[in-house]
Structures are given as structure tokens and as C-alpha cells.
N, C-alpha and C positions, 0 to 999 in steps of 0.2 A: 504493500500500500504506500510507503514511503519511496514509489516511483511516481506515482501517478499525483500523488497531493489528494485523491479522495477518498474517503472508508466510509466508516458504519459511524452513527452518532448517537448522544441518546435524544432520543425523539417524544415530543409531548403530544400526545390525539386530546380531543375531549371527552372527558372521560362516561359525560352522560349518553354521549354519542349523537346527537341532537346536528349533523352536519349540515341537515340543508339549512338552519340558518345560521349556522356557523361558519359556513366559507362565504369567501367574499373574492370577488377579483381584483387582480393587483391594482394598487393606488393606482398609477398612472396612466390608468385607462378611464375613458370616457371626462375626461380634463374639463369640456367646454358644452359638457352635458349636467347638469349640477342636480337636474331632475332625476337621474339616473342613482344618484346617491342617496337620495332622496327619498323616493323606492326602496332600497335596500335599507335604510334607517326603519323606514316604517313596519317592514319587514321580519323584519330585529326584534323591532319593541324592548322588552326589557330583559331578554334571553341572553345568557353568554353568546360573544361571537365574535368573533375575528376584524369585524367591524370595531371595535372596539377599540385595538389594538394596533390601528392603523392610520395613516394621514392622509387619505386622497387628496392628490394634487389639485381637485377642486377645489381644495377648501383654501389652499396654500394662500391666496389671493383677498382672502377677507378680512385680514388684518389683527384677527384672532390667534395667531400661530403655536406662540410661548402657551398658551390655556391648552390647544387642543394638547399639544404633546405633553405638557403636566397631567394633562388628566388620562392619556394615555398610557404612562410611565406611571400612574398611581394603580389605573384597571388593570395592568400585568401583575402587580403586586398581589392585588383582590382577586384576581382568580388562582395566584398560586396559595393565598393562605384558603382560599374558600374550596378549596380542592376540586377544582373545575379540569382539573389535567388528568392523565393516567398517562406515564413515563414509560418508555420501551426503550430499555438500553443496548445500547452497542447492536443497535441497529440502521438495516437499509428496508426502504418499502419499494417494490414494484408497481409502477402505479398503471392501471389503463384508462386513458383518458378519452370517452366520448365527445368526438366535437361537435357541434350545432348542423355540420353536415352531415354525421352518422358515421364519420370514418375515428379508426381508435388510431389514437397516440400514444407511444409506451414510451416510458422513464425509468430511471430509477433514482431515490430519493437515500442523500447519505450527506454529507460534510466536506468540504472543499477547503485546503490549506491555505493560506492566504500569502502567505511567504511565495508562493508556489504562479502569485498573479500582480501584473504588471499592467497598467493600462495605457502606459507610455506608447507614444508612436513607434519608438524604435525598442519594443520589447522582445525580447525571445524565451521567455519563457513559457511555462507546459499550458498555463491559463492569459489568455489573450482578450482583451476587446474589439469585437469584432466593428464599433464605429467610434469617431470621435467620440473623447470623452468632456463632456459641457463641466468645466471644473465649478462655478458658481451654482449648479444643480447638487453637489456633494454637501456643505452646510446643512440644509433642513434637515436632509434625510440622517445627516453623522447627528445632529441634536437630537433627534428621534433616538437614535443610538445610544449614545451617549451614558444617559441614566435611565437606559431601559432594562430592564432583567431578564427579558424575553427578545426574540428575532423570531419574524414569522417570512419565508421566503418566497419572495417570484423572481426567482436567479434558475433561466435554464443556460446550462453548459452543452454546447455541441459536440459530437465526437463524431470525425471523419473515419467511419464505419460500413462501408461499403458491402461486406461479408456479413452486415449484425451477428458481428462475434461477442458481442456485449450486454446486449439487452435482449438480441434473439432466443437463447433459448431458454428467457425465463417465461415465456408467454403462458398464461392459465395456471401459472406456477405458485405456490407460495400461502401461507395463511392469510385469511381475509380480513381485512382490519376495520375497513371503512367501505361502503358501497350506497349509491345516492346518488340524485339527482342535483343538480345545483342552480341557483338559484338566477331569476334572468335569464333563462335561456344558455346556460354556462354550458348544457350536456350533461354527462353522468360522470364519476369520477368511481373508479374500482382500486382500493389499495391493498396489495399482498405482502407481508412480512417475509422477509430471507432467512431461511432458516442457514448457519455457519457455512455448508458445503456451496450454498447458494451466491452465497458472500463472497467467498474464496473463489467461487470461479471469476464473478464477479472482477475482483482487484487482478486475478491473472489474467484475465482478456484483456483489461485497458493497462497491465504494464506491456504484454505484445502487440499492441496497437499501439504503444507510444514508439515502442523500438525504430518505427521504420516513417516516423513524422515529424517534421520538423516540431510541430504544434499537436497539443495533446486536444483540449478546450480551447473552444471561441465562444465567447459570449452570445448568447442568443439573444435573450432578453435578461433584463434590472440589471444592465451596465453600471446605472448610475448604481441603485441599491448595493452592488459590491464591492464598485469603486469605495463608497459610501462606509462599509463594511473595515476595508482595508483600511483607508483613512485612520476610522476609531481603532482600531486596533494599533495602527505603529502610533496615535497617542497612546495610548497605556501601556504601551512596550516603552517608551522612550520615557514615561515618567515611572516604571518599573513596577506599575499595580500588579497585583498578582491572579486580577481576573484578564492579566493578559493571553493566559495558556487556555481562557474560555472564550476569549473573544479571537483568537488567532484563527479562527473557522467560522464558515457560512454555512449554511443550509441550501443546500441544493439540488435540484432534477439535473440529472444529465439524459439528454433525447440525443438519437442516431442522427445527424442531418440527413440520411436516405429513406428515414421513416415517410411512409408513403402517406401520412394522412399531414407532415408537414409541408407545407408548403411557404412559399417567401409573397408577405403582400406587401407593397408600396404604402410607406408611409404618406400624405400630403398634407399640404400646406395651408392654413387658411390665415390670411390678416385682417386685425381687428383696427378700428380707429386710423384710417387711411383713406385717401384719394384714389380709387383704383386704377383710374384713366393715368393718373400721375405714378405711379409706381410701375406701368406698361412700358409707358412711354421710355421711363429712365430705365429699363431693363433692355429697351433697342437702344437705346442711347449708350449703354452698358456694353453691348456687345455690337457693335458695326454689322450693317446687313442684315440685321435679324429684322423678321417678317412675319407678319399675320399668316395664317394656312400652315400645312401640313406637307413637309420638305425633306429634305437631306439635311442629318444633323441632328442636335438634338432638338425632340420635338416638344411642347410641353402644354398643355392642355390648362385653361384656365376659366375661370366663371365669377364671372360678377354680378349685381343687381340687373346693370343694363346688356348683358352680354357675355356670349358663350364663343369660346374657338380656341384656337390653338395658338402658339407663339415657336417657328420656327429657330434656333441659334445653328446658322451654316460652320464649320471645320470649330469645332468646341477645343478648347485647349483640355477640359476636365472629361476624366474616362468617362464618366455618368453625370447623366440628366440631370440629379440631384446634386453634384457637384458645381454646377453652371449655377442653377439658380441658387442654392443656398450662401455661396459667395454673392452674390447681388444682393438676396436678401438681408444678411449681415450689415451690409455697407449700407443700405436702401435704411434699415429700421435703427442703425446709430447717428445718420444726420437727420433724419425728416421723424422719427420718433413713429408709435403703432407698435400693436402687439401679434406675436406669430403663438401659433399652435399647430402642435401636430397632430392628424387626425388620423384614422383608420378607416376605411370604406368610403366608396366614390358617392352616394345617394348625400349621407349626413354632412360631406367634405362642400358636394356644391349647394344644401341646405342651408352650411352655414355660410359660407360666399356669396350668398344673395343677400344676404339680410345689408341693410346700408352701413355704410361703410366699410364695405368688407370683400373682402378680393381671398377666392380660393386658387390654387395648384393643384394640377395632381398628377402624378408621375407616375412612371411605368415599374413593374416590378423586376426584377432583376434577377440570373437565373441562380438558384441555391447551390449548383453545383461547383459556379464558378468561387464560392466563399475562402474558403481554408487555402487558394492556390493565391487567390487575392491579396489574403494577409499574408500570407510567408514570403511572399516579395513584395507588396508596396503596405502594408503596415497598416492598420486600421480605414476603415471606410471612411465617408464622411458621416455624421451623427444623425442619425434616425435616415437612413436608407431605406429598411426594411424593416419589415413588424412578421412575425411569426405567424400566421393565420387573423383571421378577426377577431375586434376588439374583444367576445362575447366568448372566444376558444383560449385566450389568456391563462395563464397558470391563476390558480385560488387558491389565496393562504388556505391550507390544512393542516400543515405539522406546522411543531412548535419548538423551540431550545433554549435551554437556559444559557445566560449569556455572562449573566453573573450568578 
């Protein structure tokens, strides 16, 4: 196991078993939906749940912050004295995960070394970020950390698995732990316990698959969340706490990138508080030549109140679509000011783009295969390239680990 940086961890379920309103999907999804949280609040009610113990980046913006995460870091406290957990030590879970399209996604759930990850552009170590990393997005989520006791994770790890010597033959395998449907339209979530031999094969498939790659793990998804992770950790390694050897580890799913029900969706773009017509315009003015319609080049698709089409850019200097505009964007929203979000799916992406003042993007998805060859020659992608399937197939907190 001391090749790979992952093992078995001790793992918290709840202990009433109570899952459907106890998962929740990862903070950073549905951002610029607040209705959507909304929902799931009421949902809740007054039930233990993982809602609980979380900070949806909805809320990030209300000007509430320091409250929500004290009173978050207090509820981890109150369900570990209130005995709302039941601990499964020196364990991995096998998860099958039904998505909103009916196709299963396999994982498996165990601990990731932190020593072991690098998010740096020019990193070469076993754990990689597979897109820029937004350094000013690490604070909330390391204050969340911080003086938390608990870590509930949506950190998937990739592994360039082409054989599923990994995950493949755990399939139907294992004791049942958890089975349910999730809430929102999440799909169904199946989790099986490894029993030791399980384990073992486990940690020997991913040290011979590390053998022969340059890169072991790429970040799927909660970049930031591990970034985030690592951060709090080399604090309390550098001030020499001693819950440094608990916080020296993540919780994690690691998924095969050849899993067939994974697939790569296109992140897009929508901006808030702007000129649409003005932010067009200075985007041909940005790149010479570039042209309304559908060309050679990058092509990129846009929607505003008044108007729908495309934005041509002829011989792009950036590999990807998302590299062209996202430089523009950058430069566009530090002199002229307006706020950007990233969204998931094309219907809610040009929904919000209509609304006034608001100018969406939306860009093409890019092919999964080309990922892991990507990074090991040109170094992380640009930030939010890709999203993992739809917002609604996201990983949901379900386990849980003590951190302190």
C-alpha cells in the first residue's frame, strides 16, 4: 500500500441507517440554483444528514460564512457525542453507483496519502490535478477544515485502467452496507464492505498498474476539496499538532477512467452582471478575425437575452476551446468587473444566459481518453474543463472520518 499512497481507512456510515436523507450531493454543484438546496433543506427537516455537515457553494455568497461553518464544526461534534455514526475500521467499500441514466458506476472507497499529491503545474507525483488549480477557492473550504472533526468526501481519483484490473473483479462482491435510492434524482447508491483478501488484491493491482505509468491518480472531481485537504494538513504538520498523522489523509472513491457509464461532460460558462453585446464584441477584438457562425477553429457557442449563435476563433494558439475563452474571460471580468459560474448541462446553462444581464458559453466536451496522456506531458488542464457526468450523477457524501 505504501506504493500507491491508498489503503483501507476507518470509515463512519450512519449508524440508524436513515441514507436517503442522509446523502447529499457535493457542495459545488448546482452553485447558481439556491432553490435546489433549498429542496434538500426541507427535505432534511430535523433528521441527521450530511446536509448538515457541509457548505454548499450556494451559500458561500450570503455573507453568513464564519456562522454557517461554526455551526457546522459544532453539528460534527453532536453527532459524534449523540452517536449518530457506527465506525468500520481498517476498511474499503465497493460502491455501485446508479446514475440518472441507469448505467452503474463502480468505485472503490479507502484513504489517499497526501504526501503522495501535488497540484503544482509541474508535479510528478503518483496523485495529480487533472485542471488548474483556483488557489483563492482553497480558504473556505481549508476553514471548513480546519476545526472540523469530521471530513465527508467528493474527491474521485482516476486510474488509467484499461484491463479493470482494479475495480473489475470486485463486481457483486462484498458485504452490503448501504443500498438506497438518493435523493433528487441522484440514482441509487449500492455499498459492499472488502473483506482482507478483497483489500489485498485491491492494493496489488494498483501497485502493478502504477509500475508501468508515469501517473498513478488524476483528479476527477473536488480538486479544490483536496487541494483544500493538503493545505490543512502541511498547517499542522509545520506547527507539529499531533492530529497531523489524522489529517495526513483524504477520503476517497477511486473510478477506472474506462468505466463505461463514465463519461466526460463540458463544463460552461454563464456571466452575471455584464453587457453581453460588450463582452462579444471585446472577445473579436481579443482574438483578430474571429466571427459570428460556425468555422474552422475553435468554435464556441453562446446565448444571451437577445440572441443565440456561435463565435468562430480561426488558428487558436490554446489546445482547447476552453483555453481560448477562459483567458479572455479572466482578463474581460478583472477590468470591466461581472461574475462567472460554472455550470453543468446545456438546457439550465442557456436558462441562465437569458435572464438580463447575463451572457452564457458553452463548450464542447473533450475526449476522456485523451486525459492521463494530457497531463504527463503538458501538466494540468485549464480549470473546470470537464465535469464527470451530470450535475445530479455527482458523488454524495456517505462515509465519514475522523479527522481529529
Amino acid at each position: 500500500m505504501s506504493k500507491t499512497g491508498f489503503s483501507p481507512a476507518d470509515i463512519l456510515l450512519p449508524a440508524a441507517g436513515n441514507y436517503e436523507t442522509w446523502a447529499v450531493v457535493a457542495c459545488d454543484q448546482f452553485t447558481s440554483q439556491p432553490e435546489y438546496w433549498q429542496r434538500v433543506e426541507e427535505k432534511v427537516a430535523d433528521q441527521p444528514s450530511a446536509f448538515r455537515l457541509i457548505l454548499p457553494e450556494a451559500q458561500l455568497s450570503d455573507g453568513h460564512t464564519e456562522e454557517h461553518i461554526a455551526r457546522i464544526n459544532e453539528t460534527m461534534l453532536d453527532y459524534q457525542k449523540e452517536g449518530v455514526f457506527e465506525e468500520y475500521p481498517d476498511a474499503m467499500i465497493y460502491l455501485e453507483r446508479v446514475q440518472s441514466d441507469g448505467r452503474v458506476r463502480c468505485g472503490v472507497i479507502g484513504k489517499i496519502d497526501l504526501e503522495e499529491y501535488d497540484y503544482s503545474p509541474d508535479s510528478q507525483s503518483l496523485v495529480r490535478a487533472t485542471e488548474g488549480t483556483v488557489l483563492d477557492r482553497i480558504p473556505p473550504r481549508q476553514a471548513v477544515r480546519r476545526n472540523a472533526s469530521l471530513e465527508l468526501p467528493h474527491i474521485m481519483l482516476l486510474i488509467d485502467d484499461p484491463d479493470n484490473t482494479v475495480i473489475g473483479p470486485l463486481a457483486g462482491s462484498g458485504n452490503v452496507i448501504y443500498d438506497f435510492d438518493m435523493m433528487e434524482g441522484g440514482g441509487h447508491a449500492k455499498g459492499m464492505l472488502l473483506d482482507d483478501a478483497q483489500k489485498l488484491a485491491v492494493s496489488k493491482a494498483l501497485s502493478d498498474l502504477a509500475e508501468g505509468q508515469p501517473l498513478l491518480f488524476a483528479v476527477g472531481d473536488g480538486n479544490h476539496s483536496l487541494a483544500s485537504a493538503k493545505a490543512h494538513y502541511e498547517e499542522e504538520k509545520a506547527k507539529g499538532l499531533p492530529t497531523a498523522e489524522l489529517s495526513r489523509y483524504a477520503l476517497v472513491e477511486i473510478v477506472n477512467l474506462y468505466d463505461d457509464a463514465l463519461e466526460f461532460e463540458p463544463i460552461h460558462r454563464v456571466l452575471f452582471d455584464v453587457d453581453p453585446q460588450d463582452v462579444l464584441d471585446e472577445l473579436k477584438a481579443c482574438y483578430p478575425g474571429t466571427y459570428e457562425g460556425e468555422g474552422e477553429g475553435h468554435c464556441i457557442r453562446f446565448a444571451w437575452e437577445q440572441k443565440e449563435g456561435f463565435l468562430t476563433v480561426p488558428e487558436p494558439k490554446a489546445q482547447l476551446e476552453v483555453g481560448t475563452l477562459q483567458t479572455f474571460l479572466d482578463d474581460y471580468l478583472k477590468r470591466k468587473g461581472g461574475r462567472i459560474d460554472y455550470v453543468h448541462g446545456d438546457d439550465i446553462t442557456i436558462e441562465l444566459g437569458k435572464k438580463p444581464g447575463c451572457l452564457a458559453f458553452l463548450l464542447p466536451a473533450m475526449d476522456k481518453n485523451d486525459l492521463f496522456k494530457s497531463i504527463a506531458a503538458d501538466g494540468p488542464l485549464p480549470r473546470k474543463t470537464f465535469s464527470m457526468g451530470h450535475a445530479e450523477d455527482k458523488r454524495y457524501y456517505i462515509e465519514a472520518r475522523k479527522i481529529k
